[in-house]
Backbone as XML, in Angstrom:
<?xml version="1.0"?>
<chain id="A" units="angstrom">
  <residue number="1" name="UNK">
    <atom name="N" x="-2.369" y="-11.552" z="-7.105"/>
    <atom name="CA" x="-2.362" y="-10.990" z="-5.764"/>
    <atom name="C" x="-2.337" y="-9.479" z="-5.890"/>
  </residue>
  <residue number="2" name="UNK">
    <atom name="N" x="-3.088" y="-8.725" z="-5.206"/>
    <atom name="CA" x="-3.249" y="-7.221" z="-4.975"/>
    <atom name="C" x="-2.830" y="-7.137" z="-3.635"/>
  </residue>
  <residue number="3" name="UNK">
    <atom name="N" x="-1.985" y="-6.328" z="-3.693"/>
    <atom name="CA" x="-1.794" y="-5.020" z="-1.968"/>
    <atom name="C" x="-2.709" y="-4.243" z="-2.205"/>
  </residue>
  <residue number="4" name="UNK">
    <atom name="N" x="-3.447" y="-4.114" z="-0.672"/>
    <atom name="CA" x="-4.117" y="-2.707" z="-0.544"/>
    <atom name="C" x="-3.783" y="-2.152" z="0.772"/>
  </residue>
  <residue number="5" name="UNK">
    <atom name="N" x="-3.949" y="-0.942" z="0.573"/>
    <atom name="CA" x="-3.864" y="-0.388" z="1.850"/>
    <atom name="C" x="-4.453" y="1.182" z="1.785"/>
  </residue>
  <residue number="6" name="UNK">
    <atom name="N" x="-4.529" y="1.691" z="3.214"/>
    <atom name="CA" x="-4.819" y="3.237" z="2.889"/>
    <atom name="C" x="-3.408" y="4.325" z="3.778"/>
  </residue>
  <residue number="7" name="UNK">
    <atom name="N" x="-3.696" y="5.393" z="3.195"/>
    <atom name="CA" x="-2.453" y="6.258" z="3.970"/>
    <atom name="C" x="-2.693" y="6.935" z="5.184"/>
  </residue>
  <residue number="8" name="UNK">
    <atom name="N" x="-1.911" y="7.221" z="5.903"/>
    <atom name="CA" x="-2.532" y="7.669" z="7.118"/>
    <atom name="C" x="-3.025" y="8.960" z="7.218"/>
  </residue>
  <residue number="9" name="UNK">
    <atom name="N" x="-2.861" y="9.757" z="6.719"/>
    <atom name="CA" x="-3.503" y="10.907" z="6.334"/>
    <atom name="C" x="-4.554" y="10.943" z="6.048"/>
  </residue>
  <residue number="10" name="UNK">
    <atom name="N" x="-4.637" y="9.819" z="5.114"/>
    <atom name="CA" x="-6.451" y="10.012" z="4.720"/>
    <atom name="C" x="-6.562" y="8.172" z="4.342"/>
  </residue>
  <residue number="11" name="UNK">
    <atom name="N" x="-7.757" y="7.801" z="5.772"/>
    <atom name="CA" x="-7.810" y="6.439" z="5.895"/>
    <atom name="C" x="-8.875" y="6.271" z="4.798"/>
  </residue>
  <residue number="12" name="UNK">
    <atom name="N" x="-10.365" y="6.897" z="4.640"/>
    <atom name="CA" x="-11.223" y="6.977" z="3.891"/>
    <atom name="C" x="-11.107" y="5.957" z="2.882"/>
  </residue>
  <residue number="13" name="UNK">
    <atom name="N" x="-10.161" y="6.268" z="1.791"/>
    <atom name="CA" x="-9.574" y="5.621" z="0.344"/>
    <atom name="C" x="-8.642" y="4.611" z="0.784"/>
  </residue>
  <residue number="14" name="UNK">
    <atom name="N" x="-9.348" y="3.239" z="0.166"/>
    <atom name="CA" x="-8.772" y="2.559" z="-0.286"/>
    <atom name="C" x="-8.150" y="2.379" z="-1.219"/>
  </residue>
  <residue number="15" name="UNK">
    <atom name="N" x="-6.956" y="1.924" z="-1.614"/>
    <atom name="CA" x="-5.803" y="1.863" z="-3.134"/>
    <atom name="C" x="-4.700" y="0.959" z="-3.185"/>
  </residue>
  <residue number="16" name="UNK">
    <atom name="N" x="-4.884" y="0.430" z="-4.487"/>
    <atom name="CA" x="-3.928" y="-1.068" z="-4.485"/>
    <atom name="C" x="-2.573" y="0.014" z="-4.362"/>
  </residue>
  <residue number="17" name="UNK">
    <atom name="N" x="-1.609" y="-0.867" z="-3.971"/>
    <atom name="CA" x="-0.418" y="-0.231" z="-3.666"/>
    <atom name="C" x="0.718" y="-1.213" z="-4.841"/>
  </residue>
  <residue number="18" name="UNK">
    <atom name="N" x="1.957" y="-0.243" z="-4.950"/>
    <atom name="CA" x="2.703" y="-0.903" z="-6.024"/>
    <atom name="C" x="3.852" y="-1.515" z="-5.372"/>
  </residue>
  <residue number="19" name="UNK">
    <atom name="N" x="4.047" y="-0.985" z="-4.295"/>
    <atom name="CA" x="5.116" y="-1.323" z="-3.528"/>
    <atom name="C" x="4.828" y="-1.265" z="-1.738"/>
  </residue>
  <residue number="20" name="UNK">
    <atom name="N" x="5.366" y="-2.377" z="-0.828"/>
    <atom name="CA" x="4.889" y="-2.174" z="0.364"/>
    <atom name="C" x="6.086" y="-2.901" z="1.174"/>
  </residue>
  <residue number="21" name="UNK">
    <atom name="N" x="6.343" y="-2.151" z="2.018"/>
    <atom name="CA" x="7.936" y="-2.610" z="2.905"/>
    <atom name="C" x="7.544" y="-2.864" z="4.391"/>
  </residue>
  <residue number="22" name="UNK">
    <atom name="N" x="7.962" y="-4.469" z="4.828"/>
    <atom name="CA" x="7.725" y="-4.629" z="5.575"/>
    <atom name="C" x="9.102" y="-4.603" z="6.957"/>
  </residue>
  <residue number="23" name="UNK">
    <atom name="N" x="8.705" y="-3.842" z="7.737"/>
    <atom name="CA" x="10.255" y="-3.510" z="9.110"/>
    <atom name="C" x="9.651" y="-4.202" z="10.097"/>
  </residue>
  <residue number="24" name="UNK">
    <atom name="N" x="10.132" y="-5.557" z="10.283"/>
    <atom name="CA" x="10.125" y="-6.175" z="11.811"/>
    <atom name="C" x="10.681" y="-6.879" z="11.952"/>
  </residue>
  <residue number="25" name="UNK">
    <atom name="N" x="10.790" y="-7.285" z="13.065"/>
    <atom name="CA" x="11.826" y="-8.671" z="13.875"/>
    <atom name="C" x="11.686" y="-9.648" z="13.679"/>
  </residue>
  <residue number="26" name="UNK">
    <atom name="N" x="12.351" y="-10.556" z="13.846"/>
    <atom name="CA" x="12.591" y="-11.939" z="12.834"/>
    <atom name="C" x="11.261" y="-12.759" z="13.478"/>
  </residue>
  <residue number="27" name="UNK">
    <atom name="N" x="10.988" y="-12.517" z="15.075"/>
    <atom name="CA" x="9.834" y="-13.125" z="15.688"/>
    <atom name="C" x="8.260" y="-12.769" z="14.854"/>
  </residue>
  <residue number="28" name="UNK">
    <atom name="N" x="8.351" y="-10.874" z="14.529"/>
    <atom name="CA" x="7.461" y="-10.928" z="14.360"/>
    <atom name="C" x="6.819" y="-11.528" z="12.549"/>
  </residue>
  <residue number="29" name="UNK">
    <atom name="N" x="7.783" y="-11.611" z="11.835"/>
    <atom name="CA" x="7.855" y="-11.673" z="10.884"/>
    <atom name="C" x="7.534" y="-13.031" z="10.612"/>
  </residue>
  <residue number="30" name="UNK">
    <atom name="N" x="7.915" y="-14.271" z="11.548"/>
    <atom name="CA" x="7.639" y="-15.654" z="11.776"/>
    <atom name="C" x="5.973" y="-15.997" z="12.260"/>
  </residue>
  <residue number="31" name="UNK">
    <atom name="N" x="5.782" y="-14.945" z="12.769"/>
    <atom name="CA" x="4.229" y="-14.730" z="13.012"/>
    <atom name="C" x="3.646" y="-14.430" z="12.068"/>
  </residue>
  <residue number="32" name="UNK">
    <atom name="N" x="4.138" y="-13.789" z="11.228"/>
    <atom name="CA" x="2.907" y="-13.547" z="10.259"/>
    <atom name="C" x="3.448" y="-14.628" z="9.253"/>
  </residue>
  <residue number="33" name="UNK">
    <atom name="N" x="4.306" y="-15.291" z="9.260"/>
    <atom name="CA" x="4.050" y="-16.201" z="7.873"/>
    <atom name="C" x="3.048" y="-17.303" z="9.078"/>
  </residue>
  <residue number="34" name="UNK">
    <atom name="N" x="2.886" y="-17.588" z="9.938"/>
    <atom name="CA" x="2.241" y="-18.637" z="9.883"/>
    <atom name="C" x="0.684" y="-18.024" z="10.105"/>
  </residue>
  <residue number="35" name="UNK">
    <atom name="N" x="0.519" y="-16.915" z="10.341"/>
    <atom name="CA" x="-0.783" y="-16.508" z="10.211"/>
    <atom name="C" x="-1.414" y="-16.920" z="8.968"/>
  </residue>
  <residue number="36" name="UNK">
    <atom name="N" x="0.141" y="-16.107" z="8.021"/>
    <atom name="CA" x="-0.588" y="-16.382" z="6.190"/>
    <atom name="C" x="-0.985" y="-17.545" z="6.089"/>
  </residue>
  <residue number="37" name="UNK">
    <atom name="N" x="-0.390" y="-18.979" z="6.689"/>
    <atom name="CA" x="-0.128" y="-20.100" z="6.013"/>
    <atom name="C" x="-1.639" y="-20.397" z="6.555"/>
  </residue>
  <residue number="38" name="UNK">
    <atom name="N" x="-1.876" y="-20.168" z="7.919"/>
    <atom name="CA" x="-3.419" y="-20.564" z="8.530"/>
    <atom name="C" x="-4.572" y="-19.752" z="7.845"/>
  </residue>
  <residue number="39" name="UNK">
    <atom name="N" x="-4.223" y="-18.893" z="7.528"/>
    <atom name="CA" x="-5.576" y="-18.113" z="6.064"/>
    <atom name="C" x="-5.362" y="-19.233" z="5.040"/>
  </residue>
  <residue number="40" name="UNK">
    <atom name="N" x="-4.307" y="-19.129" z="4.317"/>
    <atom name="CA" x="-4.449" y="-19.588" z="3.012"/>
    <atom name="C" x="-5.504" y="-21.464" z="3.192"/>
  </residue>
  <residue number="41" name="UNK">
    <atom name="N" x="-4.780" y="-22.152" z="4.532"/>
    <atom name="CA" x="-5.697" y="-23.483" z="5.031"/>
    <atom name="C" x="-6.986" y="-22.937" z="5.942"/>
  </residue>
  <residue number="42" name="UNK">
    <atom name="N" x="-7.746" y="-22.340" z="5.890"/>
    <atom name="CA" x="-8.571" y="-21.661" z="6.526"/>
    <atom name="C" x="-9.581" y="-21.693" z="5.099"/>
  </residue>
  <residue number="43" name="UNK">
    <atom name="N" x="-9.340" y="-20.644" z="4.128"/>
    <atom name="CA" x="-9.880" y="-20.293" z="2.644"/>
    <atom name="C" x="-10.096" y="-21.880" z="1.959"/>
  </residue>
  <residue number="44" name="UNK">
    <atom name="N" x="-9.368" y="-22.400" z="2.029"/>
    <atom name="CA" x="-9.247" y="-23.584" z="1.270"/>
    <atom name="C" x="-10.347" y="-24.850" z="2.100"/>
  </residue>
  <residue number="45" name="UNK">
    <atom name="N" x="-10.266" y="-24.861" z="2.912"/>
    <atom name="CA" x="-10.940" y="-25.687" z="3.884"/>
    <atom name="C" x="-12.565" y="-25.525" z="3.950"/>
  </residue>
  <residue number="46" name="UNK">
    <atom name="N" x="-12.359" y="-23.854" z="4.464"/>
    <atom name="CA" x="-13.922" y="-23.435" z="4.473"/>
    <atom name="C" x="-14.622" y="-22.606" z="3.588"/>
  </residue>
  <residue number="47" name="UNK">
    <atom name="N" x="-13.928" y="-22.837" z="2.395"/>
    <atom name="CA" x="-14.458" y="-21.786" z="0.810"/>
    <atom name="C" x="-15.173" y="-20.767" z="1.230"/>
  </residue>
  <residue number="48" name="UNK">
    <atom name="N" x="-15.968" y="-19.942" z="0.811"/>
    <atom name="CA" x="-16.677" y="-18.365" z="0.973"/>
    <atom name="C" x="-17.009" y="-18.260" z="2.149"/>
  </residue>
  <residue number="49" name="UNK">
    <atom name="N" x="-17.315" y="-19.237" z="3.224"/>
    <atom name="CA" x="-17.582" y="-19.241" z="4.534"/>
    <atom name="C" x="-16.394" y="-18.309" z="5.339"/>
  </residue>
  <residue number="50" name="UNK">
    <atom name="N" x="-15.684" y="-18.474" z="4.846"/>
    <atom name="CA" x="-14.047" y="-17.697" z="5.241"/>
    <atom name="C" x="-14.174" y="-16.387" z="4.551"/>
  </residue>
  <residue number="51" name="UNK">
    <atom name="N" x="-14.370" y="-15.531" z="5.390"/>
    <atom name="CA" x="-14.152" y="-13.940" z="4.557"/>
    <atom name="C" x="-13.292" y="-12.893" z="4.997"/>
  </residue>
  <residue number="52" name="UNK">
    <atom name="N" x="-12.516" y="-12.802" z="6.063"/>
    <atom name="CA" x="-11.569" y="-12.257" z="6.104"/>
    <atom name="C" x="-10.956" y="-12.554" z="7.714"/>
  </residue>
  <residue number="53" name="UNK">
    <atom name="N" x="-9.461" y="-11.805" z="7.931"/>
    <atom name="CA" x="-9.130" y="-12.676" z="9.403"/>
    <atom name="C" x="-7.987" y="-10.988" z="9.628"/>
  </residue>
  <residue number="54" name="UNK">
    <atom name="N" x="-7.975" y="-10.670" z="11.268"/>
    <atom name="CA" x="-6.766" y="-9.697" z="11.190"/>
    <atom name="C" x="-5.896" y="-10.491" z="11.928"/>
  </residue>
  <residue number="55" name="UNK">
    <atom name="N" x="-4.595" y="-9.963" z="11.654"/>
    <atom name="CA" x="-3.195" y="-10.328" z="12.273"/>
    <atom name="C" x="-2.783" y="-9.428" z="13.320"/>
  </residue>
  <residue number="56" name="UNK">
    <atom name="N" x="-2.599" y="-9.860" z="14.578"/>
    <atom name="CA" x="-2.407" y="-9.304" z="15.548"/>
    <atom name="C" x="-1.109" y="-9.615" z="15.879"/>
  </residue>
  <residue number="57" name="UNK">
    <atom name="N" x="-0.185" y="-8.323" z="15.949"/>
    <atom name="CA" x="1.375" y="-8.337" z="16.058"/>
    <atom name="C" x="1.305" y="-8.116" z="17.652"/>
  </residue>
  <residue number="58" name="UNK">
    <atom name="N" x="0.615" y="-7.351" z="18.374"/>
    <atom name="CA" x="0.993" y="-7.181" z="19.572"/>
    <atom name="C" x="1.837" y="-5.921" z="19.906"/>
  </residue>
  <residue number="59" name="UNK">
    <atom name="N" x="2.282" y="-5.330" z="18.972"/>
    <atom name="CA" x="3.041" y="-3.787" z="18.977"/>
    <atom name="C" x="1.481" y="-3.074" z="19.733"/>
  </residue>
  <residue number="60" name="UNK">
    <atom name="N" x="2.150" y="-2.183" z="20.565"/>
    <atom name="CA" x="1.521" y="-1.181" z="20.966"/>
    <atom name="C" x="0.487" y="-0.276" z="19.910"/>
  </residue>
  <residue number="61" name="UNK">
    <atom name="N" x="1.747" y="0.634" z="19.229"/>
    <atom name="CA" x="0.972" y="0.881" z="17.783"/>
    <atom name="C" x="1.407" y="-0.108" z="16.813"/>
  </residue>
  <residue number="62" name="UNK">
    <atom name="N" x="0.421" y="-0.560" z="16.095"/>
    <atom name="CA" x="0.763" y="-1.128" z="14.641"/>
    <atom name="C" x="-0.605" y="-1.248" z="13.845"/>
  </residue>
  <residue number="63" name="UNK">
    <atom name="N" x="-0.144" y="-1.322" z="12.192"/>
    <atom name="CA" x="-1.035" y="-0.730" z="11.498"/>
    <atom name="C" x="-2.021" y="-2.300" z="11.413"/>
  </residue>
  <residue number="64" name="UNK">
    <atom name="N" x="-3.158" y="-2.050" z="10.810"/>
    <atom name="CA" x="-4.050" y="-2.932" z="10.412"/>
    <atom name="C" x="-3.738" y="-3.814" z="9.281"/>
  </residue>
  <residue number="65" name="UNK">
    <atom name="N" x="-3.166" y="-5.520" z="9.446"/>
    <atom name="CA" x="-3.135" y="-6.161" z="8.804"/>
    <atom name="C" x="-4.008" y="-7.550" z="8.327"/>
  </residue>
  <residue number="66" name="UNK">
    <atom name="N" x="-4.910" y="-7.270" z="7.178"/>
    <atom name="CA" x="-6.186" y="-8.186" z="6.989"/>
    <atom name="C" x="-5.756" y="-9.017" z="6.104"/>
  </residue>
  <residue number="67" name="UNK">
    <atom name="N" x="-6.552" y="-9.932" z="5.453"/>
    <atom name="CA" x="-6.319" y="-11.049" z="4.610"/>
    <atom name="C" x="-8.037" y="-11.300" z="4.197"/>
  </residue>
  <residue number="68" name="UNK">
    <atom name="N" x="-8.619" y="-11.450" z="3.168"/>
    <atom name="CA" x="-9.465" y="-11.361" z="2.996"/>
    <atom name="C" x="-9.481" y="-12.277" z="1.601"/>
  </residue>
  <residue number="69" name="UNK">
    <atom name="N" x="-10.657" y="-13.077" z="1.603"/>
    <atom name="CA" x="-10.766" y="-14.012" z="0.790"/>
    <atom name="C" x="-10.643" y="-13.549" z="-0.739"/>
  </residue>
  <residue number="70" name="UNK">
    <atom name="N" x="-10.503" y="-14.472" z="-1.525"/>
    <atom name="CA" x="-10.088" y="-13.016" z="-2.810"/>
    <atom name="C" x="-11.234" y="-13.548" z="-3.408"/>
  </residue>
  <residue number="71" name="UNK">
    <atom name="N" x="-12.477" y="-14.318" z="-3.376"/>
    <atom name="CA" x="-13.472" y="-14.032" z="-3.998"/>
    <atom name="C" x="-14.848" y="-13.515" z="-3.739"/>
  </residue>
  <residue number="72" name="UNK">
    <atom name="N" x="-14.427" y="-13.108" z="-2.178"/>
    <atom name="CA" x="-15.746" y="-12.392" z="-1.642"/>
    <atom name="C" x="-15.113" y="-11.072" z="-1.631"/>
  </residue>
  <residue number="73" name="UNK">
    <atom name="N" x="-13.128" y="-10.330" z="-1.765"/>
    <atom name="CA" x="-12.965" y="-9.179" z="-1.422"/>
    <atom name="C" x="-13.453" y="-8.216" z="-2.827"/>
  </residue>
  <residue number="74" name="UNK">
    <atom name="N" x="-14.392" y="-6.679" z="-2.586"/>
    <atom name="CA" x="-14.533" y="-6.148" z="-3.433"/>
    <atom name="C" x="-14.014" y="-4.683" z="-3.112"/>
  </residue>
  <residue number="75" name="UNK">
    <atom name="N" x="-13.103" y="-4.131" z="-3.891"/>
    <atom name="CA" x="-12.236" y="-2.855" z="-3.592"/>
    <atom name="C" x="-13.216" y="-1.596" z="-4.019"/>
  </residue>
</chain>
């Protein structure tokens, strides 16, 4: 598994990250595991046909969270 992400300063560059901290509420945090769990049966179900999905938290601002198949993603 790779993290990627970019910084906000400069979105341009993409870069695996070594460390990544996630701050939210127990609701929203329950949302995204079942998002993960519906990618990971999503990938598996519909092989390369599946190429990537975003997670929508619903925060006003919040950053861009993707999931992307790991044999079609190329960094």
């Amino acid at each position: 598994m790779n993290i990627y992400g970019r910084a906000q300063k400069n979105e341009s560059e993409i870069e695996i990250l070594s460390e990544a901290t996630l701050v939210a509420e127990p609701s929203t945090l329950r949302d995204l595991a079942s998002f993960l769990y519906r990618c990971a049966d999503e990938i598996e179900d519909q092989g390369e046909s599946w190429e990537h999905e975003h997670f929508e938290c619903g925060d006003v601002v919040s950053l861009q969270f993707v999931v992307f198949h790991p044999d079609i993603f190329k960094a």
